[in-house]
N, C-alpha and C positions, 0 to 999 in steps of 0.2 A: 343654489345660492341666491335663486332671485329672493328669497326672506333678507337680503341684506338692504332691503326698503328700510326698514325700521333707522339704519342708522342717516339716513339723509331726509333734509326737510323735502317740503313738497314743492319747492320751487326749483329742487334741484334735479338734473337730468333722472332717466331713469334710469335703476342697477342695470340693467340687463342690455345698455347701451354702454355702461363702465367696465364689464368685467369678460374674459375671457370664459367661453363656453365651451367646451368640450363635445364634439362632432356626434351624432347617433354611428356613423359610421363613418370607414377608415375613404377616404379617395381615390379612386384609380391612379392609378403611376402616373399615365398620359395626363391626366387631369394638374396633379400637381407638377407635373414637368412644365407646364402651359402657364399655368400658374407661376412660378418659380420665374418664368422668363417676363414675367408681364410686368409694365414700367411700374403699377400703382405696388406691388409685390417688391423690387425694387427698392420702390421709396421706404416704405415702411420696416424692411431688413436694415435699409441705412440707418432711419434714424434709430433704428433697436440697437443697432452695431455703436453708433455715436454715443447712444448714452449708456448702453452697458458692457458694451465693449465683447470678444467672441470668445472668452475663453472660458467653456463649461456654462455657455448660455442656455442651451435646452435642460441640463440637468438643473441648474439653477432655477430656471423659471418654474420646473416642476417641485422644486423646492421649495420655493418661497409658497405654489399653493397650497402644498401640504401646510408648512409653517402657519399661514393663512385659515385654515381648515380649523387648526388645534386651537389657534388662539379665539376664534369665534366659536368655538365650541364651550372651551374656558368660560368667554364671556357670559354664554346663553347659561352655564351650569352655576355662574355665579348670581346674574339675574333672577335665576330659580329659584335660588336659596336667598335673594333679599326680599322676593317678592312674598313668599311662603313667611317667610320670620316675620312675625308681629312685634319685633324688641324694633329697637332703636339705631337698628343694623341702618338702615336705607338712609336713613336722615344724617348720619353718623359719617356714611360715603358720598352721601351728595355734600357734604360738609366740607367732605377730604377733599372733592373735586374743588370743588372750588376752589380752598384753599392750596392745590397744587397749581390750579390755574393761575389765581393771584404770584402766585411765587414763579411760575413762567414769564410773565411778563413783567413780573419783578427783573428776574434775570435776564429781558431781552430788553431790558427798558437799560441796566448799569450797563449788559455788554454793549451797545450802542454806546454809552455816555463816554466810557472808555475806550473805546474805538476810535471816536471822536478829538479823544484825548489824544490817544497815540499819533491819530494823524497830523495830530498840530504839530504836536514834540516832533515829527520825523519834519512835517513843512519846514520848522522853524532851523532845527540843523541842517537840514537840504539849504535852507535860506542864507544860513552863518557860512556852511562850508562854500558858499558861492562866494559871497562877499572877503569872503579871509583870501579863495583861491584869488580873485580878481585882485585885492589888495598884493598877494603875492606876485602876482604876475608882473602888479604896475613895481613891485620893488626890483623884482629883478631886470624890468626893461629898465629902468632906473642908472640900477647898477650899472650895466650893457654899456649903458650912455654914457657914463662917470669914467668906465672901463676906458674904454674909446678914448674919448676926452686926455685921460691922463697917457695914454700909449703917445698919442699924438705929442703930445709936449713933452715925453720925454725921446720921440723923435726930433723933432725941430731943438730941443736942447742938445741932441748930441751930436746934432748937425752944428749948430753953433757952437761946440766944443772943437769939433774936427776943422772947420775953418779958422777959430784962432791960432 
């Protein structure tokens, strides 16, 4: 898989520092038991566990290289056949590319604007519902008061009823 040079510029690391190689041969038990227990082994189970989580990880992973495999295979057999055709094929897909490109960041440029949007619209009713609940709050301590107020005066009136 080191021919996977081609799809990275030259400033960027090299493939064979990016990708998963497969051993000439299998490990001793003891070896990977040693292995297995050692802190840096550890780390890098956690973080594999963190972001893909344990269930049907190894069959997965040998999944995705397959999946992996077929698709740059694809690639390589499509490449062949633009590079061989002398029509109008290449210029045709580099046309497309971009034009899909332009339309990516089309749609990453509205979904942000709308994002944007949303978050206002959700600030702004977070905002309302505050100021309506505080409103509420201050009527009903309001009321409370009024409440109170009027119990009171109709105590001291029926007090001044019972003494006439």
């Amino acid at each position: 898989m080191l021919d996977l040079q081609e799809f990275f510029s030259d400033d960027n690391p090299v493939v064979a520092d990016l990708i998963l190689g497969s051993r000439a041969s299998a490990s001793p038990g003891d070896e990977l038991e040693s292995m297995r227990h050692s802190i840096p082994a550890q780390r890098e189970m956690a973080t594999l566990l963190s972001e893909y989580g344990v269930d049907r990880l190894a069959e997965r992973t040998f999944s995705t290289v397959s999946v992996l495999r077929r698709v740059l295979d694809r690639y390589r057999r499509v490449r062949h056949q633009l590079d061989a055709s002398p029509s109008q094929s290449r210029p045709d897909a580099l046309k497309a590319q971009d034009q899909l490109h332009a339309a990516k960041l089309s749609y990453e440029f509205d979904r942000a604007h709308w994002e944007s949007e949303r978050q206002q619209s959700a600030d702004a009713a977070t905002y309302t519902a505050e100021r309506y609940l505080d409103d509420v709050k201050e009527l009903v301590h309001e009321h409370n008061a009024n409440k109170r107020g009027l119990q009171e005066e109709v105590s001291k009136l029926r007090q001044e009823l019972e003494d006439s």
